[in-house]
ZAMARGU-4260 file (C-alpha; in steps of 0.2 Angstrom, whole numbers, plus 5000, padded with zeros to 4 digits):
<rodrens>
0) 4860/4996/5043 | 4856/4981/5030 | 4871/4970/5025 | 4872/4956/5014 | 4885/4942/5015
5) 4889/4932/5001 | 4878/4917/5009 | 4862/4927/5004 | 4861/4934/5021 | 4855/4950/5028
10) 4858/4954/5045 | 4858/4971/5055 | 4874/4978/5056 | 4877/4996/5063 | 4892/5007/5054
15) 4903/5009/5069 | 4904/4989/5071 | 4920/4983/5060 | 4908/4972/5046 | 4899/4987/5045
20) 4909/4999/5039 | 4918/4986/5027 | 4902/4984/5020 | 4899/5003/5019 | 4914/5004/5011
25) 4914/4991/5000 | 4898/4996/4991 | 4904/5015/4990 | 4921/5007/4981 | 4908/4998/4968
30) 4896/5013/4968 | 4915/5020/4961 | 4916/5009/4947 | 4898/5010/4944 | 4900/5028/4942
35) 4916/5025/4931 | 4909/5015/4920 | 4895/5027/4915 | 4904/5040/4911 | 4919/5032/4902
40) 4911/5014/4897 | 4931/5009/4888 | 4937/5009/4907 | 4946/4991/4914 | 4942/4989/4934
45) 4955/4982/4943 | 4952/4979/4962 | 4942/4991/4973 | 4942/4986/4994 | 4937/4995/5009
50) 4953/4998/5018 | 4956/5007/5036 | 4950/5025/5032 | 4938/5021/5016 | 4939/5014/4999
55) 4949/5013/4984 | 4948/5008/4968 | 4960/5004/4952 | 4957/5006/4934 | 4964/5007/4919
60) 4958/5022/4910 | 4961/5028/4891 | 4964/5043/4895 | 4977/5053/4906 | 4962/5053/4923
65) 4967/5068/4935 | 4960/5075/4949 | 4951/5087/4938 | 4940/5074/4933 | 4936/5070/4951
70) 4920/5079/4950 | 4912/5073/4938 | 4914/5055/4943 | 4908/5061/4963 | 4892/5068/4954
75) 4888/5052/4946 | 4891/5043/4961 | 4878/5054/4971 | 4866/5052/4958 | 4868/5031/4958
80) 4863/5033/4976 | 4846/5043/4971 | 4842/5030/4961 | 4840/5018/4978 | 4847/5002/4971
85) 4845/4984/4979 | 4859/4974/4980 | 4857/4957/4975 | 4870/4942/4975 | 4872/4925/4967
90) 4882/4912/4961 | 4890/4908/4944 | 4903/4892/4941 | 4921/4899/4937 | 4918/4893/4917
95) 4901/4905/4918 | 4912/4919/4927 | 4926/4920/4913 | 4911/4921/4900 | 4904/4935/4908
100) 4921/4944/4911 | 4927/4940/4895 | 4912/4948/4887 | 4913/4963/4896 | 4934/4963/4892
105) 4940/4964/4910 | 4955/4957/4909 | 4960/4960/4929 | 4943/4952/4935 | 4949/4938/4922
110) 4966/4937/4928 | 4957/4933/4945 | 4943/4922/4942 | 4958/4910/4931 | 4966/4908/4947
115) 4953/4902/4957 | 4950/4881/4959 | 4939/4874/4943 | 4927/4870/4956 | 4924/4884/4965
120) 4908/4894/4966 | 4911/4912/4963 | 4899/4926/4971 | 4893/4940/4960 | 4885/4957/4970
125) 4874/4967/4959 | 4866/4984/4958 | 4856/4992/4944 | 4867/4991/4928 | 4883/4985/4937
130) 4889/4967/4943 | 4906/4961/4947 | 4912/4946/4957 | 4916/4948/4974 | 4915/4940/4992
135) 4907/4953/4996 | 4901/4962/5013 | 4892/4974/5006 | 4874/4985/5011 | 4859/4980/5003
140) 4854/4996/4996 | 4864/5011/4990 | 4852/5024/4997 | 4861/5019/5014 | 4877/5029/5009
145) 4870/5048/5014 | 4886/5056/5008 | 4901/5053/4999 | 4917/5062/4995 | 4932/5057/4983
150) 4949/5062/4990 | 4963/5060/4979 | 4969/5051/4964 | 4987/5040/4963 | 4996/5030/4952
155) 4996/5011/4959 | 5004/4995/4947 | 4992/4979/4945 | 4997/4969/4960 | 5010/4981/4966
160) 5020/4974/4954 | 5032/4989/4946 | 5034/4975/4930 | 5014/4976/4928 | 5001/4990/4920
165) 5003/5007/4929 | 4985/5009/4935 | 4972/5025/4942 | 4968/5022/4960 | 4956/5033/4967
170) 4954/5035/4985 | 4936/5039/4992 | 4927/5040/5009 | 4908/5039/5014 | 4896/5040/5028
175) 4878/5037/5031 | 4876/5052/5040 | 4883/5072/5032 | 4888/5077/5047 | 4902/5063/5049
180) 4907/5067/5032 | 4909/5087/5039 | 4918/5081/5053 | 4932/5068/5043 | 4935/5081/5029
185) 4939/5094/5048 | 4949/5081/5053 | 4960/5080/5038 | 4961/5099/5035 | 4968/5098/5055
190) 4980/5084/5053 | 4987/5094/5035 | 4991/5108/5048 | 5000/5096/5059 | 5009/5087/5045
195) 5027/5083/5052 | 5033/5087/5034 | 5026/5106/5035 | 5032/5109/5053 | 5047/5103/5050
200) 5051/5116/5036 | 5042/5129/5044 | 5052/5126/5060 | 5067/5123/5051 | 5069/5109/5059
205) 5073/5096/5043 | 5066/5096/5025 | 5066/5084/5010 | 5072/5090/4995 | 5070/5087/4975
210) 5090/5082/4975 | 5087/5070/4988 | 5068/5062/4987 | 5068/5052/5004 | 5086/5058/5010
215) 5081/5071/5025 | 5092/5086/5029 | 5094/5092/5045 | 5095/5109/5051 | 5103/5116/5065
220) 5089/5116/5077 | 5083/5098/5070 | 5100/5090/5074 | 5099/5099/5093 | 5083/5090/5096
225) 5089/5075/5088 | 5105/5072/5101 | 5094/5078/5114 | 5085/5061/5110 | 5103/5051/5106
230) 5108/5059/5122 | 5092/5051/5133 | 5092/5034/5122 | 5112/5033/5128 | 5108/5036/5146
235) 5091/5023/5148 | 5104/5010/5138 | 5118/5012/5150 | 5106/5012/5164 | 5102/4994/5156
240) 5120/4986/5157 | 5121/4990/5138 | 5138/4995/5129 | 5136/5005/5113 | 5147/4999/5095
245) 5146/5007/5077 | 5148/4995/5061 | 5153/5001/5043 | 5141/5008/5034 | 5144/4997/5015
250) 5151/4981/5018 | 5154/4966/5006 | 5143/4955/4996 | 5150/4940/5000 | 5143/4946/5022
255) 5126/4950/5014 | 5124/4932/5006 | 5129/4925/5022 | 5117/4932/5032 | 5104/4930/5020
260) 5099/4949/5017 | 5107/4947/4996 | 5093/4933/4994 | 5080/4940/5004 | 5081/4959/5004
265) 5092/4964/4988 | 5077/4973/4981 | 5081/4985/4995 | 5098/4990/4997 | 5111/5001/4985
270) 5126/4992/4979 | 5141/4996/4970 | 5158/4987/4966 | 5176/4993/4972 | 5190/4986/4965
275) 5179/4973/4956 | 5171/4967/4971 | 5154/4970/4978 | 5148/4980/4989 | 5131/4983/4999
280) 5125/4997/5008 | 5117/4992/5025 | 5101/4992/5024 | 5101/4983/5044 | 5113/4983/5057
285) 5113/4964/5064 | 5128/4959/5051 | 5138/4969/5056 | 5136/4968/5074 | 5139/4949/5073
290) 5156/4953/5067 | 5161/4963/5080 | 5153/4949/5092 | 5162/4936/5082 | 5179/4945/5084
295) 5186/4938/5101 | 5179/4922/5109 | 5165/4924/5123 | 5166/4913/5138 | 5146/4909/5144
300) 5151/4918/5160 | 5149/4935/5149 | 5132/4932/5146 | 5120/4942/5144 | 5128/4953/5132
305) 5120/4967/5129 | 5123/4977/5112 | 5117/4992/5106 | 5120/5002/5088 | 5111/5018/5082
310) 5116/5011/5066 | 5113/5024/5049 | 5105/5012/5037 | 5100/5017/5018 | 5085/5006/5009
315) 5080/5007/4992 | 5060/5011/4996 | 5048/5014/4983 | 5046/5031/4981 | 5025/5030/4979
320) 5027/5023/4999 | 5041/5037/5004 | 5032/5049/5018 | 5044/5061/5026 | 5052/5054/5043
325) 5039/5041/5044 | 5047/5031/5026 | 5063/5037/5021 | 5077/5029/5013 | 5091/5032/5025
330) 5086/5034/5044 | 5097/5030/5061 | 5089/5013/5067 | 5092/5009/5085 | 5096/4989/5086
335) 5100/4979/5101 | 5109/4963/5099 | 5107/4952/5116 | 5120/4936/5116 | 5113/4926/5131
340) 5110/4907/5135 | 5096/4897/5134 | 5092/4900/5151 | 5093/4919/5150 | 5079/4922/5138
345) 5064/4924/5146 | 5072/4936/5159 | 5081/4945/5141 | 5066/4947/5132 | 5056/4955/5148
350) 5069/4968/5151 | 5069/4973/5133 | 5050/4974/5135 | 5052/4983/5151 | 5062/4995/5140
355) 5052/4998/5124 | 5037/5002/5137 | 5046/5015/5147 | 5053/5026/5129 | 5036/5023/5122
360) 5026/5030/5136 | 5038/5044/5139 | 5034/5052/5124 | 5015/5047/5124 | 5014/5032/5107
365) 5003/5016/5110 | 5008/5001/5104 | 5002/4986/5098 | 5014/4969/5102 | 5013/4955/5089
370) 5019/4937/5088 | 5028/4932/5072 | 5027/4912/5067 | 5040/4906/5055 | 5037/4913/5038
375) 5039/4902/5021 | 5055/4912/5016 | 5063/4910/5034 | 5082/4911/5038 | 5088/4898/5049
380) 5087/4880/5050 | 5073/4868/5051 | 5081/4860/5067 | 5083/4878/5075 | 5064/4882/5071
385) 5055/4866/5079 | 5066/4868/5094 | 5057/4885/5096 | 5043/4878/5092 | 5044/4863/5102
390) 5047/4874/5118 | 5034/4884/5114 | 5022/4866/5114 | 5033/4859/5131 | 5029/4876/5141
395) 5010/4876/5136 | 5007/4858/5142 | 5019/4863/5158 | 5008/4876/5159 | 4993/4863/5163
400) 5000/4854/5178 | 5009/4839/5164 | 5025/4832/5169 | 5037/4835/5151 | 5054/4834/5144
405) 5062/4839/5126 | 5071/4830/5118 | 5083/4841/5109 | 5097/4826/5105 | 5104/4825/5085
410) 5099/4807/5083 | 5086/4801/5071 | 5068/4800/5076 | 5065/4784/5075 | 5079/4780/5087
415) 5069/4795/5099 | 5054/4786/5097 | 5060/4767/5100 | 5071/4772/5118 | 5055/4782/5120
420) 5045/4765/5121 | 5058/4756/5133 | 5058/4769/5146 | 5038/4766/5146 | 5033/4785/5141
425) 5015/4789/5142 | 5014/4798/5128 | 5027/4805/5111 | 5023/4823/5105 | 5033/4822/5088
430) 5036/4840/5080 | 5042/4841/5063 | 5042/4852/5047 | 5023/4846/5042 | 5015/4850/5060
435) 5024/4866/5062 | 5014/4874/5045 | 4998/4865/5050 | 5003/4872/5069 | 4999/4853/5074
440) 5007/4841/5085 | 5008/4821/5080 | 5006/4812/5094 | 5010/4793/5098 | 5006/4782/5115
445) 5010/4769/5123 | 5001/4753/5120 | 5005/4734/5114 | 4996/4735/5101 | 5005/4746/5086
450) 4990/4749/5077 | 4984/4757/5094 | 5000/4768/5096 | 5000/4782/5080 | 4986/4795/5087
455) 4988/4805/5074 | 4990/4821/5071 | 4981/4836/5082 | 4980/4851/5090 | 4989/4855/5107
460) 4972/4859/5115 | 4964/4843/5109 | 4979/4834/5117 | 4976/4841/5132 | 4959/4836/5133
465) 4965/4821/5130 | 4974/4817/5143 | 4964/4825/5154 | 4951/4811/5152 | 4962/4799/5152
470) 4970/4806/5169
</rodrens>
């Protein structure tokens, strides 16, 4: 299979290779609009991607667009791949890419294109009577796409902003074979039978209901299954040397704002007012839990503490992302809060590891493990942070055969840097703020002449290297 990157390129990429069916995708989302724009020429385009399973696309239709109008659009679509198009791609200047939007009257594309940099080339794909801009992936002819089948339609807001334009997004799949077409569409008629939703009615284990969108009832059998599992999560947590609490489920405002969750996460969580005060209902456990490890002093000997809560918590979820048990507005979330020393961490963070693992595999779910950095809207302070971070640095270099110390001390850095210089240290790794977002280090040596001293800022790994020549 042909695909064209933005650079002009064409290389062969087969369709179970990720770029592949991006590119697949992709074009089939445009082949969508294409088709759209065909039938109902008045109709604004949004954004139309390849996602995991597919592609989708957004519009902004003058007319109340249904799944009853699916067909025809579909039909279109297989024609547009009969017609064996080339895809083409090429540059404008933004100045020439507002022009040509603004012609056409698309005022997402234009939204866009106006908040791109003034002197940024901007890549156009074309096929037959349809161009957008667009960095593409996509298949160099439309002939590739052997079958094609739109799925659904949904309501989706420009930007998933619920303040924007309420917009039409259909969802569609494609293949370049039928028979993969035959076996997906199998393989969603399976997965319908086996919707947790259904069984759970039909089992009478739990149902959502109309009075309660989000809010799940339990039944009788339900709830036995249910502290079947509360009873094996309190026996696996014992086991671990944890003891188990229960926090209040509304608490005050004036908590919230303290921990950060009112300025963060207030978009979230159901308040009222009592007695002219306000109130939140928990949407997470931790605030609570620090209050009942706040309310008698701890000697370090106590350490670790291990903490559990099978806390009920009630968010304020969207109700376009709300899907039975797997999104739901109030659920029992099961926390752990571990008080431990510095020295304790490591050994801490393997057990809980140890113990994700074991529940995990028990009931047959893989996992994936990611590492979070510090986001822009982080709680905590700066100081706290690039100690983390500064760890992370002292451990890797460790990690190399080089002799290390932090110095975690509150004194100003030009004081660090100048007692640095009298006890004759080698090298300074200096980790601030700046380095941290640019996931740098600044590094400073020892030499006599002070123009020589500032190396500048770099990666860890270039550091190393560094010295390892210089060893």
């Amino acid at each position: 299979m042909k695909v064209l990157r933005k650079t002009g390129e064409i290389v062969e990429v087969s369709f179970e290779e990720q770029e592949g069916k991006k590119a697949f995708w992709h074009t089939s989302a445009h082949v969508l609009a294409q088709a759209v724009k065909r039938l109902y020429p008045g109709t604004k385009c949004a954004i139309g991607p390849a996602i995991l399973n597919g592609f989708y696309y957004d519009f902004e239709f003058s007319f109340p667009f249904s799944e009853e109008n699916l067909k025809a659009v579909e039909e279109e679509m297989k024609r547009i791949v009969k017609e064996s198009l080339s895809i083409r791609v090429y540059e404008k200047s933004k100045d020439e890419a507002i022009a040509f939007m603004e012609n056409a009257h698309e005022v997402y594309k234009l939204e866009l294109i106006r908040e791109l940099e003034d002197s940024e080339k901007i890549s156009f794909y074309k096929q037959g009577d349809y161009e957008e801009f667009c960095a593409g992936p996509h298949i160099s002819n439309t002939c590739q796409i052997k079958a094609i089948k739109l799925l659904s339609v949904a309501g989706a807001y420009w930007r998933g902003d619920e303040k924007n334009q309420m917009l039409t997004r259909i969802y569609g799949i494609s293949f370049p074979k039928a028979s993969e077409l035959e076996e997906y569409l199998h393989m969603l008629e399976e997965a319908k039978a086996r919707d947790h939703r259904k069984l759970g009615k039909e089992l009478e284990l739990f149902a959502l209901m109309e009075e309660g969108p989000g809010f799940p009832f339990y039944f009788p059998k339900g709830l036995i299954l249910k502290n079947l599992l509360i009873d094996y999560w309190r026996e696996i947590h014992a086991r671990e040397g944890y003891v188990e609490i229960a926090t209040p489920i509304m608490l005050m405002r004036g908590l919230w704002e303290k921990s950060g969750h009112w300025e963060h996460y207030r978009d979230n969580m159901y308040t009222t007012s009592i007695d002219d005060m306000d109130y939140a209902i928990k949407p997470m456990n931790c605030p609570g839990g620090m209050l009942v490890y706040k309310s008698k002093v701890h000697s370090y000997r106590e350490f670790p503490m291990r903490v559990g809560e099978l806390g009920i918590v009630h968010r304020a979820e969207k109700s376009g992302t709300l899907h039975g048990l797997m999104r739901a507005r109030c659920f029992t979330q099961d926390d752990a809060h571990i008080f431990m020393r510095e020295d304790q961490v490591l050994s801490e963070i393997q057990g809980v590891m140890r113990l994700i693992d074991e529940v995990y595999s028990k009931f047959g779910f893989p996992y994936e493990i990611e590492l979070s950095t510090r986001p822009e809207n982080s709680i905590g302070s700066d100081e706290d942070w690039e100690l983390a971070y500064g760890k992370e640095v002292m451990e890797q270099l460790k990690a190399r055969g080089f002799r290390v110390e932090l110095d975690q001390r509150d004194e100003k850095l030009g004081y660090k840097i100048r007692e640095a210089q009298l006890d004759k240290v080698p090298y300074m790794v200096i980790l601030g703020e700046q380095e941290q977002k640019g996931k740098t280090i600044s590094v400073r040596q020892r030499d006599e002449k002070r123009e020589k001293q500032d190396m500048g800022q770099m990666t860890v790994e270039a550091f190393i290297g560094i010295m390892a020549i210089t060893a």
